[in-house]
N, C-alpha and C positions, 0 to 999 in steps of 0.2 A: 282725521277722526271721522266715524261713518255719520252722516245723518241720522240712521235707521232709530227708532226705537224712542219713548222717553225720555227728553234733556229737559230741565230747565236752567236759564240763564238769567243772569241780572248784570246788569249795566250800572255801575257804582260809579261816584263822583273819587279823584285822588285826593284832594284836600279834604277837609273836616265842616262843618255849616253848623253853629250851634252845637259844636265839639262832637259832633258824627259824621263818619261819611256817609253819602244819602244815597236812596234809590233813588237813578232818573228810570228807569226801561224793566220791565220783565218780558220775557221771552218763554213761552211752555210747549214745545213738540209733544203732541200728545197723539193716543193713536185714530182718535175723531178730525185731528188740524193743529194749526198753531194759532197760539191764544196769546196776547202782549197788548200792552200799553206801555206808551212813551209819554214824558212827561206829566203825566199825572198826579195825583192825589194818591193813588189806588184806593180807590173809594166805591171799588167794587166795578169800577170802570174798565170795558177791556175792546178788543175786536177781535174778531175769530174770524180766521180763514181755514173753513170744512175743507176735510179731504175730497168734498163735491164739486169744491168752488166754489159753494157759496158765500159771501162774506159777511161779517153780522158785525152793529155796533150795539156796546152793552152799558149804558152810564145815567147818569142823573136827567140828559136832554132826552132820553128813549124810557125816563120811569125808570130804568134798570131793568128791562127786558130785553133783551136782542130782537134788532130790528135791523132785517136788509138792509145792505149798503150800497149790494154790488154782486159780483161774481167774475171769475175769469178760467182760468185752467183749473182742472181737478190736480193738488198738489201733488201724486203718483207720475204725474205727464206735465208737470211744469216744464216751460222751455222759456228762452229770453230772461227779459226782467220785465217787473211790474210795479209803480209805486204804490204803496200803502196811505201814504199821507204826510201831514207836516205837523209839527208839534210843537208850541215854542214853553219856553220855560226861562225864569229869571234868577238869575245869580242870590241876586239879592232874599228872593224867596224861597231857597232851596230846604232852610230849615226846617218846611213844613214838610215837606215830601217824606217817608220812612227811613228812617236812620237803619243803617245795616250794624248787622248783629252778628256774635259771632256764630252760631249755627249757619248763619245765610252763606260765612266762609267753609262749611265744613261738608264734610258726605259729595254725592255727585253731581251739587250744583256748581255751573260754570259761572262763573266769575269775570268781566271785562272792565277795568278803569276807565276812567278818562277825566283831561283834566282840562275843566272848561274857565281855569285861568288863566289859559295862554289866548283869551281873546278879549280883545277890551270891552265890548259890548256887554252891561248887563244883562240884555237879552241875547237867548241863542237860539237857532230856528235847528230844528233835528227832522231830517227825509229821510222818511223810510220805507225801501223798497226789496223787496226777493231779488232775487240772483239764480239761473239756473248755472249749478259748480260748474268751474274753467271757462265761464264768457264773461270776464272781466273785461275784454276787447269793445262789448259791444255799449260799455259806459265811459268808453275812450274817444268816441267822434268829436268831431268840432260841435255839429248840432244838439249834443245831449252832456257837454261838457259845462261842469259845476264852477258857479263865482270864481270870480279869483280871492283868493285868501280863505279858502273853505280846507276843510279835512275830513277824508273819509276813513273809517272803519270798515272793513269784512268780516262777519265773522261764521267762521266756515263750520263750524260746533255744529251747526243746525244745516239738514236741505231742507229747500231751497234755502241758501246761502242768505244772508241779513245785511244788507248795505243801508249805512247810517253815514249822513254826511251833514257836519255841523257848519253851519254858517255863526257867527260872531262878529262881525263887523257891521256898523251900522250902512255903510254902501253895500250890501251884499246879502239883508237879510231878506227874507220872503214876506217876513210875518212883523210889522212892528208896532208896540203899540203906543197910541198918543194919547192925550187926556180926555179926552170921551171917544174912545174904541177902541181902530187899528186901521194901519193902512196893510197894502197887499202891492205885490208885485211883480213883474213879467221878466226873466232872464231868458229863455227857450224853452221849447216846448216838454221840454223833461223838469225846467225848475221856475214855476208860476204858479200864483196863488190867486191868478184872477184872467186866465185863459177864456173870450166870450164864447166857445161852444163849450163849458163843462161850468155844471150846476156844484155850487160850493156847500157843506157843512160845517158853520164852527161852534164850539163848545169854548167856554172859560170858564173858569174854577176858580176861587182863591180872593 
């Protein structure tokens, strides 16, 4: 299917939480960038990456105004891959997040399950990065290769390509959190959440 043009995407849970299945992810190719959030609320919370390159966070810690984050390739000349960020979310609290509806199934929105009970961890950590189509190779190295016991998604609906790769297991997560915060932690240079040359953002909700 082409990238080109207008998609949007949701990322739905397979089981039910509070007798719904939920949103975890929205995805929007729009002809400005692409616009998504991953485990959130959608509380108006998003990050946009302009067809400029530049990237913007949009949520309750920025007021709800987009404010720079970043920039890299102009999406038109995307090459490689790039991460976006980490997101974790809780099993146990999925009932908050928007329950899908049946419109959300109908018309030209893309549709992805997944089923985050095949990990025992009530927490799950979700990385999310671009893909430029057919260099799946280059997330193949030993140096940039994911936990053991992790699962990745592709999903090629959208260019640059959307690679989500969930960790679930409490040895393996990025993100975990303890009774006053969270800890953070270092697999390689593709999967670390407390790298000492990169200055971190985090947001909690809930």
């Amino acid at each position: 299917m082409s990238g080109n043009g207008k998609k949007k995407l949701y990322l739905i849970t397979k089981q039910r939480y509070a007798n719904s299945q939920r949103k975890i992810a929205f995805f929007s190719k729009q002809r400005n960038g692409l616009y998504f959030e991953v485990g959130g609320f959608f509380i108006g919370s998003h990050t946009s990456y302009h067809k400029d390159g530049n990237i913007f966070r949009t949520s309750p810690a920025t007021g709800k105004r987009p404010v720079i984050s970043g920039n890299h390739l102009p999406l038109d000349k995307f090459m490689g891959w790039f991460q976006l960020g980490t997101s974790m979310v809780r099993k146990s609290a999925l009932g908050a997040n928007p329950a899908v509806k049946q419109k959300d199934l109908k018309g030209k929105t893309i549709v992805h399950e997944t089923d985050l009970e095949t990990f025992p961890s009530d927490t799950i950590n979700i990385i999310i990065e671009l893909l430029e189509p057919g260099k799946e190779a280059l997330l193949t190295t030993p140096s940039v290769a994911p936990p053991h016991e992790s699962e990745t998604t592709t999903i090629r609906d959208i260019e640059p390509w959307i690679v989500l790769t969930f960790l679930g297991h409490d040895h393996n997560l990025l993100i975990k959190p303890i009774e006053d915060g969270f800890t953070v932690s270092h697999f390689n240079s593709r999967f670390s959440t407390n790298r000492k040359d990169v200055e971190y953002t985090y947001e909690a909700y809930g």
